[in-house]
Structure formats: C-alpha cells, structure tokens
C-alpha positions in Angstrom: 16.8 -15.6 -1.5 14.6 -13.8 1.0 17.5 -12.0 2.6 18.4 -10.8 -0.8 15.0 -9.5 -1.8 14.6 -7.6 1.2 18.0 -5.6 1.4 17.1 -4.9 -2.4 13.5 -3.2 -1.8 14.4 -1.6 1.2 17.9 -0.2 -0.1 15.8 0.5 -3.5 13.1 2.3 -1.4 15.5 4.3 0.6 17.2 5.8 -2.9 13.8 7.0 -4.6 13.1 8.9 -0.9 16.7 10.8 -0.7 15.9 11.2 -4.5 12.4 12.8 -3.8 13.6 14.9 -1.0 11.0 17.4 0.1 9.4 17.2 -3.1 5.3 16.8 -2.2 5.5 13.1 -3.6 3.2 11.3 -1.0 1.6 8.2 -2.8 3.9 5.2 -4.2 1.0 3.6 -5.4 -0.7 2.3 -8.9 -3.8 3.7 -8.1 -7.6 2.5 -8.9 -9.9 3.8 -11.2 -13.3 2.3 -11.8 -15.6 2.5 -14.6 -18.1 5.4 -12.4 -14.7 7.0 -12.7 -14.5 9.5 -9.3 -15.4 7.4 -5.5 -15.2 9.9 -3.4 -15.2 13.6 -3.2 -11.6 15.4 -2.3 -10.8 18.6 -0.5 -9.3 20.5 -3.8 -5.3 20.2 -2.5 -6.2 16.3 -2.7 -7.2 15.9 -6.4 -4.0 15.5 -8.0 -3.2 12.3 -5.9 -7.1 11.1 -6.8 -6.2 8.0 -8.4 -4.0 6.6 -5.6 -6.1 8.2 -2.8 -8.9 6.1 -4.4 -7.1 3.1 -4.1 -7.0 4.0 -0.4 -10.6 4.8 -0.4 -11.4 1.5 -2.4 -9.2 -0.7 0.5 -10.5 1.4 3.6 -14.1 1.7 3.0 -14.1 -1.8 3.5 -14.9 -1.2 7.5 -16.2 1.7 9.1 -12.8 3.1 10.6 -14.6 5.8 12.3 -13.2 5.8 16.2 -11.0 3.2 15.4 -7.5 1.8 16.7 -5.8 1.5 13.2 -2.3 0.6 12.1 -0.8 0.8 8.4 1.9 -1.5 7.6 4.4 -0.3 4.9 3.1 3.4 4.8 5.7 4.7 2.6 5.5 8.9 2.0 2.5 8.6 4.5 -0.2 9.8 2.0 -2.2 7.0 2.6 -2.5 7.6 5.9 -2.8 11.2 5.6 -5.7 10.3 3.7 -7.1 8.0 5.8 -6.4 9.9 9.1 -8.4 13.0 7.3 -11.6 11.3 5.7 -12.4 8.2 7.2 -11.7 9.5 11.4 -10.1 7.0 13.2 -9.6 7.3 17.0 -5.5 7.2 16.7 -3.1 5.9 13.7 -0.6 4.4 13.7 1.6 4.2 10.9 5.4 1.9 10.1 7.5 1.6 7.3 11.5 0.0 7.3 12.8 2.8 5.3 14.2 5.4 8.2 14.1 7.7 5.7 10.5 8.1 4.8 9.5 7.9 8.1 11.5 11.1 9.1 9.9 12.5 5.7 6.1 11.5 6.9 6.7 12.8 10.5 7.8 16.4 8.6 5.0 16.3 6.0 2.0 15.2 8.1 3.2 15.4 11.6 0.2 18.0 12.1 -2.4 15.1 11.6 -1.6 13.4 15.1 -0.6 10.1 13.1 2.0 8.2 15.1 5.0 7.6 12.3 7.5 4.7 13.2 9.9 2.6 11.8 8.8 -0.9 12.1 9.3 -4.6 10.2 5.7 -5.8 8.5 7.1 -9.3 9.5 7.4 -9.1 13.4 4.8 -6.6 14.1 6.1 -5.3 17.3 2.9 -4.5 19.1 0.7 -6.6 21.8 -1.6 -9.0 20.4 -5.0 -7.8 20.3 -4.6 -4.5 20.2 -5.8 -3.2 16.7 -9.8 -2.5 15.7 -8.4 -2.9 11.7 -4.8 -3.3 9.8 -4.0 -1.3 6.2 -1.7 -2.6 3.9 -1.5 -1.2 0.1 0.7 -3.0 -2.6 3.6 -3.6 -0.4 3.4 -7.0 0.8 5.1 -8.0 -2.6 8.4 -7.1 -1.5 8.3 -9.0 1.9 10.5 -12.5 1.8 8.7 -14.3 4.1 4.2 -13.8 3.2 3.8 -16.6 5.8 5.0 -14.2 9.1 3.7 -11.3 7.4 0.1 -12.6 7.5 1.1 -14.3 10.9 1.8 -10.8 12.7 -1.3 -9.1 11.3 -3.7 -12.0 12.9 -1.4 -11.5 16.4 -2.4 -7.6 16.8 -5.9 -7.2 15.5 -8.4 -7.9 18.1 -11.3 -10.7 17.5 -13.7 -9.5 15.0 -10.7 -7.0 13.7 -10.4 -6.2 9.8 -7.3 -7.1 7.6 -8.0 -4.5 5.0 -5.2 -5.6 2.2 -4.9 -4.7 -1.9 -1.9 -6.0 -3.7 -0.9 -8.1 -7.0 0.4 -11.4 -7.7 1.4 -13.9 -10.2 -1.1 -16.3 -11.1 1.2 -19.2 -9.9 1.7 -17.1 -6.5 -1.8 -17.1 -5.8 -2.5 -20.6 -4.1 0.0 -20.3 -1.3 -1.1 -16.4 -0.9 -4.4 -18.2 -0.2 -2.4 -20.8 2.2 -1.0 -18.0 4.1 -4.6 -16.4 4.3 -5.6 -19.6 5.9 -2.9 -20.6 7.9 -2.9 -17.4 9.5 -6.6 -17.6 10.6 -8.5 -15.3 8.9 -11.6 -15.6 7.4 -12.3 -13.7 4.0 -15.0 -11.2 4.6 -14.7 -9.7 1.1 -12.6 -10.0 -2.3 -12.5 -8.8 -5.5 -9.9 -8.9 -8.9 -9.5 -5.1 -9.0 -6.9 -5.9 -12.0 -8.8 -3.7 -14.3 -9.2 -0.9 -12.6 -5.9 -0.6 -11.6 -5.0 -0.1 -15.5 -7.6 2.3 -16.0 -5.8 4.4 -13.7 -2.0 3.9 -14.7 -3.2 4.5 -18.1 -4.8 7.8 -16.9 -1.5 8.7 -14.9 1.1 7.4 -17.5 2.7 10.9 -18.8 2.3 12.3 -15.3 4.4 9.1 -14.0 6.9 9.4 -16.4 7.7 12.8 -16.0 8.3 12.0 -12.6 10.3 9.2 -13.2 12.6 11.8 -15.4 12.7 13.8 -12.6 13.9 12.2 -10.0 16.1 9.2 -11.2 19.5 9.8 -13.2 18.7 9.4 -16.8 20.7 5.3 -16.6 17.5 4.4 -14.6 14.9 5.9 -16.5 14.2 2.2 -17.8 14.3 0.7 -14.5 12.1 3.5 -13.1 9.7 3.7 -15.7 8.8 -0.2 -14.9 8.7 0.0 -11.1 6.2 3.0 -12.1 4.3 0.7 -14.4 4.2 3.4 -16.8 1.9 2.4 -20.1 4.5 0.3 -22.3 6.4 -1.0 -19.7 7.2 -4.8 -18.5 4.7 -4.0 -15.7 2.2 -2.4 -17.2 1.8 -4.8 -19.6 2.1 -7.7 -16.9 -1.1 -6.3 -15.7 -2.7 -6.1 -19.5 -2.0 -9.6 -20.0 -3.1 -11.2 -16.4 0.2 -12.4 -15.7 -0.1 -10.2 -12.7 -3.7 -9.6 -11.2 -4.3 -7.5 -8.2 -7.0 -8.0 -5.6 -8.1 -6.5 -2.7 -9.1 -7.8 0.3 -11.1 -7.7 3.9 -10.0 -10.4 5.9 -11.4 -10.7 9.6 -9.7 -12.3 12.7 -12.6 -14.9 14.4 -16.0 -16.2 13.2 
C-alpha cells in the first residue's frame, strides 16, 4: 500500500525531528566504515559524525563536485549536505526533504552555508529538466512507494553526462526490479559496489552511542522500535545486514552514453 507506507515514514520522520528539537543531531544515517578505517580528514567539530560523514564522503567522491550545480534528495537534519557543501565545493546546493519540520531545523542549523533548504517530494522532482551537474541520495529511497518515478525524476533534472550519486539497502528479492528501475529510467551504471560490510563495521562501532540516543529521545515504549530503525547491534536490522538479507550498495549512475 504505497499511500500507506508513505504517510508512515514521513509522519515517523516528523516525530523523531520534534523529538530531537535543537539537539545537534544532524546525520540519520548507518554510516560506512572500511577496513583502512578513516577516508577522509575532518575539521575537529566534524569527527564525532565521522562514520556517517564518511558514508557521504564514500557516495560523493564518486564525481568531482567541485563548481557544481548539485541537488540532494531526502536531506534530512541537513548534515550531509553541510558536509558536502563544506568539503567537496560545489557552485550552489540545493537541498529537499518532505518533513517541514527538518527543513525549518536545517535552514536554522546550517543556513550560514548558503545551501538552499526546501521542502520537496523525491517522486516529482519539481525542477526543469536538465538542470543539475550531479543528484545525492543517502539510504532514503527505501521509504519511497513508488522506486519507478523516483528514478524517473532524477533522470528528468540532471543534465546529459550528469551523475546519480545513490547508496542505499535492499532485500535480495528487491534487487532485480531496483535494477529495472535503473534501466527504465535511462541511466547507465558508471560505478557499483556491495558496501554491506562496511556499513556493519561502522554500526558496530557506533552501537552504544546509538542507543543512548535512542534512550534519549524516544519515550521508553519505543525504545524497541527505535533501537531497530537505529540498527543498533542485536537488533532485527542490524542483524538483517549480518545475515545478507539486506545488502546495501552504492551507486554512480550517469544520464547519456
């Protein structure tokens, strides 16, 4: 039920952010953690979030963003794109999220940055076609009912020769008509990799710290519930990802030959 799934994920998203309130929570994400450990050096303010700045890192890199148009869909608390925005200097940034609320948060917390926050549906990307150098999107895409559009839009605004740069996790059943939306889309896979492992690495790393937050900021009848969307180690989704019945890629997928 697609309407169903998406008034669930964006009523659940608009909870945890009146939850959060001002609290510095920036990053939503599980983070990425390779075996050569540390990929990229931080400003000191930046190192606690290192593990899901790195999954930013890992996704970005995957163009040279430098002068760029850029858009992220599904920004969240924005500190992906403050990220972004800081280390890998794109021209302008533009950043969209359906939850109201974090988007009022993001324009408070990084306003400073020059990143243009909006409230936007990843579905119906309401922007002229051909007008983006590369697109973002970090594990979000799993919430969105309809993949097919989703895809669909992201072709519509990048520009010929633009970069889809995409990291998210599916079931192994899910995986063949993620590749038919791919495809049907238009794109052409530049680059791919299973970044499953590495993913664990870090929530293993992060567990406690997760948790903790989890305790803090959800009423103690959804500890449970929180401690699984946070894939805390020991959960349902942690241990999804331990036994491959979720695997998470990433992604560079380019519009043209």
């Amino acid at each position: 039920m697609p309407a169903l799934k998406q008034f669930f994920w964006k009523h659940w998203y608009q909870y945890l952010t009146r939850r959060i309130g001002s609290a510095p929570v920036t990053f939503l994400n599980y983070g990425f953690w390779p075996p050569e450990g540390e990929t990229v050096k931080l400003q000191p303010e930046d190192e606690v979030n290192r593990a899901a700045i790195q999954l930013y890192h890992h996704v970005a890199s995957r163009d040279d963003l430098a002068g760029k148009r850029v858009l992220e869909v599904s920004c969240g608390h924005g500190g992906g794109a403050s990220f972004v925005k800081r280390y890998h200097k794109p021209e302008s940034y533009i950043a969209i999220d359906q939850n109201q609320k974090a988007i009022e948060y993001d324009r408070k917390a990084h306003g400073a940055l020059g990143i243009d926050f909006r409230t936007g549906d990843a579905q119906a990307l309401d922007f002229p076609e051909n007008h983006f150098d590369a697109v973002i999107n970090v594990e979000a895409s799993h919430c969105y009912p309809r993949q097919e559009a989703f895809f669909q839009s992201v072709h519509r605004v990048l520009r010929d020769g633009g970069k889809f740069l995409y990291a998210d996790f599916r079931t192994p059943a899910d995986l063949p008509q993620m590749a038919r939306n791919i495809q049907q889309a238009g794109f052409k896979i530049g680059a791919h990799a299973d970044i499953t492992a590495h993913v664990l690495r870090a929530l293993t790393r992060n567990s406690q710290w997760y948790r903790d937050l989890v305790h803090q900021f959800a009423p103690k009848i959804l500890h449970p519930f929180a401690e699984m969307f946070a894939a805390v180690e020991g959960s349902w989704v942690y241990n999804n990802f331990i036994n491959r019945n979720y695997i998470y890629y990433s992604y560079c997928l380019v519009k043209g030959d």
